[in-house]
Each structure stands twice: as C-alpha cells, then as structure tokens.
C-alpha positions as CSV (number, residue, x, y, z in Angstrom):
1,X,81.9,76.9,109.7
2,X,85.2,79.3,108.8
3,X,87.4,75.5,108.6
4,X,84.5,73.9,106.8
5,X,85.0,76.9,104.2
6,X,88.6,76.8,104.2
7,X,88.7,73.0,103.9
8,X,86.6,72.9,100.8
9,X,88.5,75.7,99.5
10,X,91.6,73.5,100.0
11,X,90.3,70.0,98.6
12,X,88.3,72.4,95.5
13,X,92.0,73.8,94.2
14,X,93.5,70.3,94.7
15,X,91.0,68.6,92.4
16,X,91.9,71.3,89.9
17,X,95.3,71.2,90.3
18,X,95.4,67.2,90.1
19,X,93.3,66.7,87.2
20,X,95.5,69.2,85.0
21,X,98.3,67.9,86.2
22,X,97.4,64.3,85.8
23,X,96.6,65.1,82.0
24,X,99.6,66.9,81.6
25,X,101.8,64.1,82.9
26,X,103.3,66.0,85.6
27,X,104.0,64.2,88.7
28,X,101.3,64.5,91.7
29,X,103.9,65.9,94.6
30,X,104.9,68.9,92.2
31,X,100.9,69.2,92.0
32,X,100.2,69.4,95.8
33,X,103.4,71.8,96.1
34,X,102.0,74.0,94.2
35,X,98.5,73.6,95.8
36,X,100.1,74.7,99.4
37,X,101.9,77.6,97.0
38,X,98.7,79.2,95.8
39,X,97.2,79.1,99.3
40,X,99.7,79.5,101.6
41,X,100.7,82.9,103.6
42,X,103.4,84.7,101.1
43,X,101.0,84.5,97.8
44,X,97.9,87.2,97.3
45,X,94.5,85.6,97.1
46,X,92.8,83.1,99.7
47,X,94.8,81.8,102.4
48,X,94.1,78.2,104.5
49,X,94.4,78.4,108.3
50,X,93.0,75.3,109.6
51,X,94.4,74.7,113.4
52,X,95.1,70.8,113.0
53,X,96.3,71.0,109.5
54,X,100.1,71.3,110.4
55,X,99.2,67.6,112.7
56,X,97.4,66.2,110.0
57,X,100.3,66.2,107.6
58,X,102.9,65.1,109.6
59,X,100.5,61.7,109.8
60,X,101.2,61.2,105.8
61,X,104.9,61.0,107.0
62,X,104.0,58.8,109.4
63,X,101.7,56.2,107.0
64,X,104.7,56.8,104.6
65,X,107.2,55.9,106.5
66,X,104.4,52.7,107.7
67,X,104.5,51.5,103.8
68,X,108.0,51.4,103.2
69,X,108.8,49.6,106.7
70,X,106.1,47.0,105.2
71,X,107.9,46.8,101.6
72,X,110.9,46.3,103.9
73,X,110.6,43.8,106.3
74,X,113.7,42.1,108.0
75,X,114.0,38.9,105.5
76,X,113.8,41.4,102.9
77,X,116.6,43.1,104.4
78,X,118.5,40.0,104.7
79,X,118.0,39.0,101.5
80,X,118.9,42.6,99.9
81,X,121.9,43.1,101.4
82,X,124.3,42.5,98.9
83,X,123.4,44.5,95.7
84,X,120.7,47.1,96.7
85,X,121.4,47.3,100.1
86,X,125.0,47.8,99.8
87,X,124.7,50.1,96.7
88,X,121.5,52.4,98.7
89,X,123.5,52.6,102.0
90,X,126.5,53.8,99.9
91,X,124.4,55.9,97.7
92,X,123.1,57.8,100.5
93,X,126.3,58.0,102.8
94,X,128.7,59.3,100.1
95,X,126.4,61.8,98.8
96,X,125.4,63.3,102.3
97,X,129.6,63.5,103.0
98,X,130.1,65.0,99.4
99,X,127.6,67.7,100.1
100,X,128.3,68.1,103.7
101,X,132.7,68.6,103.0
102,X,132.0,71.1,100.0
103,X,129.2,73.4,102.5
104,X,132.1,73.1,105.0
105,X,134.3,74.4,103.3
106,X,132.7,76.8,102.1
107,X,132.0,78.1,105.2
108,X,129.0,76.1,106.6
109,X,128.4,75.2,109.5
110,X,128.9,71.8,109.7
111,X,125.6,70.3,111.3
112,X,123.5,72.9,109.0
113,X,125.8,71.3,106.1
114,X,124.8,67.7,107.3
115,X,121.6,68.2,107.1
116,X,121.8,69.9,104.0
117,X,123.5,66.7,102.5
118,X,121.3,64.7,103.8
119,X,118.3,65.8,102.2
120,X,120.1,66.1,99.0
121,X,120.6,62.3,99.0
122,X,117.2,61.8,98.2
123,X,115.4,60.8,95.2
124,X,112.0,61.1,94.1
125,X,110.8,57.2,93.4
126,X,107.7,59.0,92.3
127,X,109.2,61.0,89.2
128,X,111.5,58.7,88.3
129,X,109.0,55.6,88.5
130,X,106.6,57.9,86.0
131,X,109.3,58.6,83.8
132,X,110.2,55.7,83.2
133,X,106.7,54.0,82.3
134,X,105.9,56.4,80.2
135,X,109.5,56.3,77.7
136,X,109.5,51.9,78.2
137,X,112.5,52.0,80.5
138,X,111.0,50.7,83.6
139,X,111.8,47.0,82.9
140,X,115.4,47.6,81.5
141,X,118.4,47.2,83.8
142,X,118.9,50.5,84.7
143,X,115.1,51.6,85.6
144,X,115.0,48.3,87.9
145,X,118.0,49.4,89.5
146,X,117.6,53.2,89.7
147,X,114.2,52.6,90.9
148,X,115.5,49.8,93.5
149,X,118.1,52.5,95.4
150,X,115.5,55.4,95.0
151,X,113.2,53.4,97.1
152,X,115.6,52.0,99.2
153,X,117.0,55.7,100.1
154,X,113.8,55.7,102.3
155,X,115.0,53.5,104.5
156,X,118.1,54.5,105.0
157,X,116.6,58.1,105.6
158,X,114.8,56.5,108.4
159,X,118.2,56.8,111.1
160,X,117.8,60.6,109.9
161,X,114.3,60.9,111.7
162,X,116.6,59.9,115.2
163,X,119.7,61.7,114.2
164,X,117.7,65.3,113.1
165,X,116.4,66.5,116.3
166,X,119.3,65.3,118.5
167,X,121.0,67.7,116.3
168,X,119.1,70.6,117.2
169,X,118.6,69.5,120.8
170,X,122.3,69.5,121.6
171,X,124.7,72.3,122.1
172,X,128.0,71.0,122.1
173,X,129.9,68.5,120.8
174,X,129.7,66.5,124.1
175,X,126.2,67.2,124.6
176,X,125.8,66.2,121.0
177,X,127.3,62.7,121.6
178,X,125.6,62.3,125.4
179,X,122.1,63.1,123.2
180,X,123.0,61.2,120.0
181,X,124.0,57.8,122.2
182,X,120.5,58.3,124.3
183,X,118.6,58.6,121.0
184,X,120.1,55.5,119.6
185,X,119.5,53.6,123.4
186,X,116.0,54.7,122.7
187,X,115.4,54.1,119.2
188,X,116.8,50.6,120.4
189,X,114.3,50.0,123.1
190,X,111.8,51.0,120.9
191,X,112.7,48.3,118.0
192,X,112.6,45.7,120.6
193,X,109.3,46.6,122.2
194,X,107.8,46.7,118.6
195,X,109.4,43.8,117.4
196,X,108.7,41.3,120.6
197,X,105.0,42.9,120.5
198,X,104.8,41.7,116.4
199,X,106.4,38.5,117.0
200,X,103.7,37.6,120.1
201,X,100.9,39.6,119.0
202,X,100.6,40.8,116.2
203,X,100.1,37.7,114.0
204,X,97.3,36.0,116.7
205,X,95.9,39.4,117.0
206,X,95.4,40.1,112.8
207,X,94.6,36.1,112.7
208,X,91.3,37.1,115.3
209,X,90.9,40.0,113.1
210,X,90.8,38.2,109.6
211,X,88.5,35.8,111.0
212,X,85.7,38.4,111.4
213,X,85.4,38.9,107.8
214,X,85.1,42.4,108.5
215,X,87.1,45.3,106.0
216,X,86.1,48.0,108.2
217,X,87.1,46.2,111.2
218,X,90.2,45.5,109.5
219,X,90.9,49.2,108.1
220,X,90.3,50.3,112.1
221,X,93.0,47.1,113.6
222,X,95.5,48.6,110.9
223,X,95.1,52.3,112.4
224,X,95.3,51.2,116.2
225,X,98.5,49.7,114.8
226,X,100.1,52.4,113.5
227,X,99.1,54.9,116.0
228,X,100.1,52.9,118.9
229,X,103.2,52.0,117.3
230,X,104.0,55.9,116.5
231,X,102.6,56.9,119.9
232,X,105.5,54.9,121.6
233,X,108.1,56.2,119.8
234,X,107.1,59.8,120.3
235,X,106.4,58.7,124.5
236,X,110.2,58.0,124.2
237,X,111.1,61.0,122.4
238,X,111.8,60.1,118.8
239,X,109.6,60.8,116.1
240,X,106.3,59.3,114.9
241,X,107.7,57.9,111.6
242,X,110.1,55.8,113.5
243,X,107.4,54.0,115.1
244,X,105.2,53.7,112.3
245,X,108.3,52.5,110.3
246,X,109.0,49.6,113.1
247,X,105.6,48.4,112.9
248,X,105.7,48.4,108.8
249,X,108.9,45.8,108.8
250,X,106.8,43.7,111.5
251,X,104.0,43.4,109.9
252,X,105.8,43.1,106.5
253,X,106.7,39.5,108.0
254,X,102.7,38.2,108.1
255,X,101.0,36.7,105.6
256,X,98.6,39.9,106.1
257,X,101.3,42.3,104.3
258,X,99.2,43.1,101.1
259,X,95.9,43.2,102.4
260,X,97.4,45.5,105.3
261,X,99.1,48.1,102.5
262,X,95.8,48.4,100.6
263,X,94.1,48.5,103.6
264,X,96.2,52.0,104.5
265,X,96.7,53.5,101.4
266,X,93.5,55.7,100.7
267,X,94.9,57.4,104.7
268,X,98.7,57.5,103.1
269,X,97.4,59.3,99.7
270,X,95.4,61.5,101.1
271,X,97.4,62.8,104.2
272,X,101.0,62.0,101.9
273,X,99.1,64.5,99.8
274,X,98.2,67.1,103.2
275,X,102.0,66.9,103.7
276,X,103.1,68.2,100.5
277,X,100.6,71.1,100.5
278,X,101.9,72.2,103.9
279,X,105.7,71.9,102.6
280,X,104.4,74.4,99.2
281,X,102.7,76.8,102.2
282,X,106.5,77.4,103.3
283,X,107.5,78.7,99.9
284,X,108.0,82.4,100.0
285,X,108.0,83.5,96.0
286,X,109.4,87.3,97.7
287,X,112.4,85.7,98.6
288,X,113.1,83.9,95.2
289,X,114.9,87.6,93.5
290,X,117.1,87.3,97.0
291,X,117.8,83.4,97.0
292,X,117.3,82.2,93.3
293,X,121.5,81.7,92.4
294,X,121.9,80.3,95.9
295,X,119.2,77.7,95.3
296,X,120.9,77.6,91.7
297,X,123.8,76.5,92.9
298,X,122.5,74.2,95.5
299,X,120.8,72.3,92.8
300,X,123.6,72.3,90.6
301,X,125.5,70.5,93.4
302,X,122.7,68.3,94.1
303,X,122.3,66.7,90.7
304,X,126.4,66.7,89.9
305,X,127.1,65.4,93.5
306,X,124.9,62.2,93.1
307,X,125.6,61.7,89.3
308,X,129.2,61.3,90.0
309,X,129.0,59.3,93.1
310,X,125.9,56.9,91.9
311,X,128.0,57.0,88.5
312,X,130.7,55.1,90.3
313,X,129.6,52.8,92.7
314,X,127.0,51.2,90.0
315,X,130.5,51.0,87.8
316,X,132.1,49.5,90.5
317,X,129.4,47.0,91.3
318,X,129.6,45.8,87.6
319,X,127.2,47.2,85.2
320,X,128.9,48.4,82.2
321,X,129.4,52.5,81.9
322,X,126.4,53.6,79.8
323,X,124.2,51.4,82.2
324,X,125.9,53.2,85.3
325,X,125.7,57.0,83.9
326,X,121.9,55.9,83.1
327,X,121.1,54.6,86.4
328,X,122.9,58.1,87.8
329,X,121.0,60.3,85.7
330,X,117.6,58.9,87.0
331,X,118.6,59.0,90.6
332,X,120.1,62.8,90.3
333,X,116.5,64.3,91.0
334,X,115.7,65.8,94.3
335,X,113.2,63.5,96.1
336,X,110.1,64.0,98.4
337,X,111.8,62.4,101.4
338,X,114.1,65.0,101.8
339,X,111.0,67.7,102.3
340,X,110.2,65.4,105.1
341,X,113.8,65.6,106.4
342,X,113.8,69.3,105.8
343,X,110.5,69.8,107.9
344,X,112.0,68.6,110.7
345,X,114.6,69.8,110.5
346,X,112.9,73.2,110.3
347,X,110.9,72.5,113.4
348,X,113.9,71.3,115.4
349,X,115.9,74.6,114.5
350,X,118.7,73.1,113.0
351,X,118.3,75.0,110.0
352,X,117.0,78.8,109.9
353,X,114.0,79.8,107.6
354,X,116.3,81.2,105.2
355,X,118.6,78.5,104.6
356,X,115.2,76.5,104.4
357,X,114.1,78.2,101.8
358,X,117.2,77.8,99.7
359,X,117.2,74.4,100.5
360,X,113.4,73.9,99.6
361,X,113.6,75.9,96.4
362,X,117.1,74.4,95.6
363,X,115.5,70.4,95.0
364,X,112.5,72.1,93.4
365,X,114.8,73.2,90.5
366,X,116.6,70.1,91.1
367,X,113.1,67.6,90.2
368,X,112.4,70.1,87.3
369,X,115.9,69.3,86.1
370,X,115.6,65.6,86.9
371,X,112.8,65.2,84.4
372,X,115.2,66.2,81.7
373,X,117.6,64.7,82.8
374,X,115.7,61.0,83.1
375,X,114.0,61.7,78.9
376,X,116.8,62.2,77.7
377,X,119.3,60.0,79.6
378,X,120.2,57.5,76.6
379,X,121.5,60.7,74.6
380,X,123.4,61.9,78.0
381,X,124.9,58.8,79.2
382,X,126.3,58.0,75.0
383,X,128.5,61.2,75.6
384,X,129.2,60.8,79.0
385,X,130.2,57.1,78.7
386,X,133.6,55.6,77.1
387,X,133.6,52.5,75.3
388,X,133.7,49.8,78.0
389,X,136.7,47.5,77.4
390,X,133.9,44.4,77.5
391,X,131.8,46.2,74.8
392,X,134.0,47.0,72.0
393,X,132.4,50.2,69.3
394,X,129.8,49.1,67.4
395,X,131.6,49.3,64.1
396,X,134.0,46.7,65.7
397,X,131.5,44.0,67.1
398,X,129.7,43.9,63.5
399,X,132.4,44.1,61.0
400,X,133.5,40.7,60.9
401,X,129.4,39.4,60.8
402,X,127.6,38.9,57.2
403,X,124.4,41.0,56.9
404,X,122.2,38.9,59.2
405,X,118.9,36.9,57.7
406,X,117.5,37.4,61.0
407,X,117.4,40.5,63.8
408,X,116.2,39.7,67.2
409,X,115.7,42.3,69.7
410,X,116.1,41.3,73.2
411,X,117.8,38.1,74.7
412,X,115.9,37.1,77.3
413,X,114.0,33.8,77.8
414,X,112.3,34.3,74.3
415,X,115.0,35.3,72.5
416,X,117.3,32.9,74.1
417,X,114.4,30.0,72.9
418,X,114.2,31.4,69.4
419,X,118.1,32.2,68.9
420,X,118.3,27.9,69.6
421,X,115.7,27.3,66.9
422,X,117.3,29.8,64.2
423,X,120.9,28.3,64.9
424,X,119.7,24.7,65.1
425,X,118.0,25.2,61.5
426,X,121.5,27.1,60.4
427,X,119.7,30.8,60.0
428,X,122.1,33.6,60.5
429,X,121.1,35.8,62.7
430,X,122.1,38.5,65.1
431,X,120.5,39.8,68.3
432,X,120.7,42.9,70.5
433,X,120.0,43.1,74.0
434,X,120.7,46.1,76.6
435,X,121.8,44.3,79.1
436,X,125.4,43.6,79.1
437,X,125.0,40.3,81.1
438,X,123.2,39.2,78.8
439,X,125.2,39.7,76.2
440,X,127.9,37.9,77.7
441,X,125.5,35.2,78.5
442,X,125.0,34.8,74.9
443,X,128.5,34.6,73.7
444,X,128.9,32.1,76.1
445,X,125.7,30.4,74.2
446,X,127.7,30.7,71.0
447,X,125.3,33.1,69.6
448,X,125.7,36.4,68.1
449,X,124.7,38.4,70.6
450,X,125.9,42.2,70.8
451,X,125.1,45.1,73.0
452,X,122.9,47.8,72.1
453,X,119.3,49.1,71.4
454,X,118.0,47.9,68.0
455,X,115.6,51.0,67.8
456,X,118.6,53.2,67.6
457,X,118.3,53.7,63.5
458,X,122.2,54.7,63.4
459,X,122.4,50.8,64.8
460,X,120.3,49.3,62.3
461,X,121.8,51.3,59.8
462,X,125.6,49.6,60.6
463,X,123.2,46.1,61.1
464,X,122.7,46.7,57.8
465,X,119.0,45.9,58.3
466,X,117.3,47.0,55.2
467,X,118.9,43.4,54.2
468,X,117.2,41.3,56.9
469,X,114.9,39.0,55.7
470,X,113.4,39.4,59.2
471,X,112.7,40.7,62.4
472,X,111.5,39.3,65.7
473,X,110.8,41.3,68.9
474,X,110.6,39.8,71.6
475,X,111.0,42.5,74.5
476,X,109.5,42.5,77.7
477,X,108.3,46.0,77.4
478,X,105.5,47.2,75.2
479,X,106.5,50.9,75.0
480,X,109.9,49.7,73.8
481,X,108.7,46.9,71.4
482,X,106.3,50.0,69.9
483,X,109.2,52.3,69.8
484,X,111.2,49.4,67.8
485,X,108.7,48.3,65.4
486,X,108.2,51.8,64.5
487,X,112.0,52.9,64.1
488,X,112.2,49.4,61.7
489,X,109.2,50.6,59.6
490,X,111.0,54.1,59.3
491,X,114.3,52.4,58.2
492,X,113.3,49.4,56.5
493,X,109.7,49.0,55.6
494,X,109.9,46.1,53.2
495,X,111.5,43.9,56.5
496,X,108.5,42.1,57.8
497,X,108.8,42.3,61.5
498,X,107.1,39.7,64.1
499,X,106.5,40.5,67.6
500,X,105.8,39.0,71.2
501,X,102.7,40.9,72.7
502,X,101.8,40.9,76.4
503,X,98.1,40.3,75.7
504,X,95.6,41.4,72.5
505,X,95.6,44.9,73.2
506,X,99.7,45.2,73.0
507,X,99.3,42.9,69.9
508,X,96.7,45.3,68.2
509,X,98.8,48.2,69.1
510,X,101.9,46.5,67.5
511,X,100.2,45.4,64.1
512,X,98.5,49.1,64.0
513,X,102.4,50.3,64.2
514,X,103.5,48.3,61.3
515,X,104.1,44.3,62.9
516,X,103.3,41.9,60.4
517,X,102.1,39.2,63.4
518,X,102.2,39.9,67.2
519,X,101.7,37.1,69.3
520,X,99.8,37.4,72.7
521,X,101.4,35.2,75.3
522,X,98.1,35.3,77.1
523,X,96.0,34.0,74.3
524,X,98.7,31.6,72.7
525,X,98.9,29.7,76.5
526,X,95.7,29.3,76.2
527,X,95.9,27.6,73.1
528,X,99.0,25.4,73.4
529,X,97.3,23.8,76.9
530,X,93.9,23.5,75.0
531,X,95.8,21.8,72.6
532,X,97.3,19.6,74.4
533,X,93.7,18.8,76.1
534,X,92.4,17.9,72.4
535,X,95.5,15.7,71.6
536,X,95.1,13.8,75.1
537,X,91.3,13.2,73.5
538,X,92.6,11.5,70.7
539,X,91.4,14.5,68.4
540,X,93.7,14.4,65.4
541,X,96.4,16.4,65.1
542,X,96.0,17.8,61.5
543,X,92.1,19.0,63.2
544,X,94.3,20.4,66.0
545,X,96.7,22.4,63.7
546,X,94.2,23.6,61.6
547,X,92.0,25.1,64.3
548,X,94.6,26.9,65.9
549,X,95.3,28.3,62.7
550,X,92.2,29.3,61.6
551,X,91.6,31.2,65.5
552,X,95.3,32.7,64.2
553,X,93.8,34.2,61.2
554,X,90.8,35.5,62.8
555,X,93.2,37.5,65.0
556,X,92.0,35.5,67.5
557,X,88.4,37.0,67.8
558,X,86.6,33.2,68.5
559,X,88.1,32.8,71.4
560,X,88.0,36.6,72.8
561,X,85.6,36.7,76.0
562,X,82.2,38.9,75.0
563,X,81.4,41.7,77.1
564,X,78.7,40.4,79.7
565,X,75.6,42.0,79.0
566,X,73.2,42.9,81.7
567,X,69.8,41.6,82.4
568,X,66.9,43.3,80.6
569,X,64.9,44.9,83.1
C-alpha cells in the first residue's frame, strides 16, 4: 500500500509538471528532470522510494536504444554512409577527443576525462527537433541536417554502452585492453546470434504473428523480443541496450518496422520518461553553491567544443558558412543520451558522485543554453560567418539586377516551375532560396537566383521590393511562408503577395496574414485530376474553366468535406 501511495504521488506531480510544461513549450525531458528533482532525496518535501524503480528506468534505455536500432537498420546504414554517417561518426569522435585532451591537461584523469567527453558529444534530438518546428526551420537545410547527426549520435553512442563498464571493470592498462578486446569478442558474438536469429526467425515468426490479427498478441511478441534480445546481451556481460539495440536494426529490415515502433512506443514513453525522473533524483541542489562555476565551465566547453568542431566538418563537407555555423549552433545542446551514458557510468564507478554531479548539472546549463542558442541562430551564425567566396555580399549580387517585377521565395520544385513560366513570358524576376545548392542550381538554369531569406526586411529593402509588382511564396514550410507574408505586409503592403498552402487550413492562415491568394496543393490536385476526368467526358472546356473558377472564388467551400453528423438517437 506504501508503493501504491508513492506511485500515485509520482505519476500525480508528473501530470502537473507535463501539462505546464507542455503549454509553456518547454521540452518534456527537462519536465521529468525536474519531476525526479522535486521528489528525490536531497530536496525537503515528499520523497519516492519504490524498490523496482531504479530497474524500471533502465528499461526506457533499453526501449530507447530498441527504437533507434529500428530507425537504423543495416541497409539504412549502408545507404547513410557517406554524408550523415561520416559527418555523425566524426561529430562524435572529435568532440569526445576535444573534451577528453583539454580535461587531460588539465589534470584529469584520462578515463574520467573520456567519459566526460563522451557524454558531452551528445545532443538532445528532442530540443532541437521542438525548436525547430515551432520557428519553421525544420525543413530548411540546416534543421534536416542538424537534426540528421543529432539522431544519428545515438548510434554511435551505442559502442559506449560496451566501452563504459570495461572501463570501470579494469585496473590497468593491460587489464584495460585484455577487458576491452573480450567486450568487443562478446558484443561480436552477440550481433551474430541476434542477427542469424532475425534473418531465420524473426520474419516467419512476426509473419505467424500478423496472421492472428491480434494487436495485443502483437504488443506481447514485440516484448518477448526485446527482452530476450537484452537478456542475452546482459547473460554475456554487456548491457541491456546493446541487445535491445541489435534486435531494433534486425527488425528494422521487415516489412513489420512501423507497426513494430508504434507497437513499443506507449512502453518507450512512459519508462524513457521513469528514466529521466530517476537521473533528476541524483541532483543534489546543496551541492550547486560548491559545484556551480565547475559545471559553468563544463558547459561552456561543451557548447564551444562542438560548435567549433561541427562548425568545420559541415564546412568541410560543403555547405556554405552561415549553413555550417547554423547546423553547429543547433547541435551545441547537451543531449539526453549522455544521462544515459552518465548513469552508467556512475554505476560502473568510473566516475565519483561528485564529478557526477558536475557533469549532470554542467549539460543542464548546457540544454538551457542550447535553446538560445537554436532561436536565435540566424542572428548568431550572420556574425559568426564570413562572406563565403560562392556567395558574394548582398549589395554585390543585386547591384547589377533592375528592380524585379516579380519576387519568388524559395526555389524548389515550385519555384523552379514558376521561374520557367515568368522567364518564358519575359517577366523579370528574382528569387531567393536558403539553400546554396540551390542557388547554384539556378544559375546554372539561367535564372536570377541569389542566396538569402526573403523575410529578412533589410533584404527586401536592398530587393528593392516596395517596387515589385508581385510576390509568390512558394516554401515548403508554413511557419516560414507565415513569417514571410507577414515581413512583406510590414515592408510593402501595396505588393500583392500569392502563396502555395499545404492544405486549407495553411491557406486560411496565409490570407488571414495578409496573402492576396494561397493555393492548397491538396485541394487544387483535386481539381486538376477532376478536370481532366470532365475533359476525358467530352464536357467543354470553357464549362471546365469556369467551374473551377467559381469553386476558386468560393474559397473552395463546395467542395470542402461536411463534418459527418451522427445518427439521431
């Protein structure tokens, strides 16, 4: 009865916590941190002691570790292993020997300083994922990149769950290599026992599964899975997460992958979420007058470590500079893998409580920082960045161009399609796209094409787009296309603007923010196939044209589904 007490004690402060948080934005691990704060040992008021707590949080690492193995499975490997592999594994690598040389040097002990490094590499997918969506930056180039190698780090944190406990296990540098090669002849035995098991059973044995028809049969096949698979890596002394990990990449290969990660992820949330209270438990608030310019400083050289080293690999691999200080900036927040890396490496004493604690309150400033860092990366990255040699200033790239009839915003397949149609009927016109292949693409096109962010208003005012006849927006993403249509109504408001919509709530939202026409690509498919129906029925054309036209000017409300309406009773 005490647990039962104590349980809804723990799930009552959650719900709290998760509801404000969720209002306020705030991302859902910071949430169940500071649930495990409020109730853990070193805070006054009620305290949770629940024997099998401490077990049933390491299982979110576990069905973590699960997910990612199936977002992750070896074609997907294969087929990553240019770009985000290469960039992630160097990501990762580099930061972790950045970190580890400077704590050296300073004194560290080198395997404490490892480990520090290591769990400095990480990111948190979760922040920077939220950030994004929320300012529009989640389809540009540098949020599908950032978010790409923050996800990615996961994997590459998965040899970490092998390496950590050798590292406390060992006592010696000879020891330490007898112990580190066992692991890996283990952890090698272990990927071939999962991996021959997948390839001869796993796929007949879901296929008997599916063919019951049965979700809760299918729920309970998917736990036997992941158990079994964790239970043989910890029989041959590695961790859980390993195992789970191994049987996430197998089963990432069937053509039950989606219906398997749904199938997990009310067990992943929910114990992911057990995990995260029990890391906030380990937070001592006395020890933050004693510790507080340590973890300072350990934050500091979290986020400047990984800025500059992200900074220039993504250079090197291509992107121009503002795009590689961008993707840098997201990535510089601490992430919630590195608490996993930190608890074990707490419960294998490679680390003492103390250090812990610097370490755990060091990325805590770090993700507060982050957040900053991601809203206002634009700003940042414009200061930190100079001029590329293949972007010239902007004063440069539009002195020689006549105020343009026409602005487009974004070159992608629409504005590629309606940048042919304005040249072909000799309109001048100039677009602007973020992404610098792109902009090169459309050179190559022989259209005007020039880097940069046509909401910026000091770019529209050197545009000179108060002398635009028009505007077209054609964006992929809405929170952008608002944020553009409303910086145009602010500098120009006599330019009529059109826009592309993703579907009638985006286009209501862009006419409400001053678009003189927004298009839904949903509704306007529609209506070219039904078109094309009518023609093939030898309905005439002009009856065609004006129909569509007349649906146009209705905003589209005759062909809008009605809301079913149930039965009388």
């Amino acid at each position: 009865m005490e647990n039962l007490v104590q349980i809804i004690l723990l799930l009552g402060m959650a719900v709290a916590i998760m509801v404000a948080f969720q209002r306020l934005h705030i991302p859902s691990s910071l949430g169940y941190l500071l649930v495990g704060l409020i109730l853990g040992p070193h805070t006054a008021g009620p305290t949770v002691h629940v024997t099998e707590f401490k077990a049933l949080a390491e299982f979110g690492v576990v069905f973590l570790l699960f997910t990612i193995g199936l977002n992750y499975s070896l074609p997907q490997l294969h087929a990553m292993r240019h770009q985000i592999l290469g960039l992630g594994t160097a990501q990762v690598v580099l930061t972790t020997a950045v970190v580890t040389v400077l704590l050296w040097l300073a004194g560290m002990n080198v395997v404490v300083a490892f480990v520090i490094g290591a769990v400095f590499a990480q990111s948190s997918s979760t922040i920077i994922g939220r950030q994004l969506a929320e300012q529009g930056e989640d389809a540009t180039p540098h949020g599908r990149l950032g978010m790409a190698i923050s996800v990615f780090q996961d994997v590459t944190a998965v040899p970490l769950l092998i390496l950590i406990p050798v590292l406390g296990a060992a006592s010696g540098m000879d020891a330490l290599a007898g112990e580190l090669a066992w692991a890996m002849a283990k952890a090698t035995l272990a990927f071939a026992l999962v991996f021959y098991a997948a390839r001869w059973a796993l796929r007949p044995f879901f296929h008997m599964i599916a063919e019951r028809r049965s979700a809760e049969l299918f729920t309970l096949t998917v736990l036997l899975v992941v158990l079994a698979a964790a239970w043989t890596t910890d029989t041959l002394g590695l961790s859980l997460a390993f195992g789970a990990f191994l049987a996430g990449m197998m089963l990432g290969e069937t053509e039950f992958r989606h219906q398997v990660e749904s199938s997990i992820r009310p067990f992943r949330d929910v114990l992911l979420g057990l995990f995260f209270i029990g890391i906030g438990m380990l937070i001592d608030p006395g020890t933050l007058p004693r510790i507080w310019h340590w973890a300072l400083l350990g934050a500091l050289l979290l986020l400047v470590s990984k800025i500059v080293v992200v900074a220039l690999i993504v250079r090197r691999s291509g992107m121009d500079a503002p795009g590689a200080w961008r993707t840098a900036l997201l990535l510089a927040v601490g992430g919630e893998f590195g608490f996993a890396l930190l608890a074990i490496a707490l419960d294998a004493s490679v680390i003492d409580a103390q250090t812990g604690q610097i370490v755990l309150t060091a990325v805590l400033f770090s993700m507060i920082a982050g957040v900053l860092l991601i809203r206002y990366n634009r700003a940042i990255a414009t200061r930190l960045a100079r001029p590329a040699a293949e972007i010239p200033p902007l004063a440069d790239r539009l002195a020689g161009l006549p105020a343009p009839q026409v602005l487009v915003g974004g070159y992608g397949r629409v504005g590629h399609t309606i940048a042919v149609l304005l040249k072909s009927r000799g309109v001048d016109f100039v677009a602007f796209d973020t992404d610098s292949k792109r902009v090169r693409q459309g050179q190559v096109d022989g259209h005007a094409v020039l880097y940069g962010d046509i909401a910026d208003p000091d770019l529209l005012a050197a545009a000179r787009a108060e002398r635009a006849s028009l505007a077209i927006i054609t964006v992929d993403s809405h929170a952008v296309a608002l944020r553009t249509v409303a910086a145009l109504r602010q500098h120009c408001p006599h330019v009529p603007v059109i826009a592309r919509a993703r579907d009638l709530e985006a286009s209501a939202a862009l006419i409400n923010a001053g678009a003189i026409h927004a298009y839904p690509e949903t509704i306007e498919s529609s209506l070219r196939l039904g078109a094309t129906a009518l023609r093939m029925l030898q309905i005439p054309t002009v009856d065609i044209d004006q129909m569509l036209q007349d649906i146009r000017d209705w905003d589209y409300q005759p062909v809008i589904e009605p809301p079913v309406k149930e039965d009388a009773k």
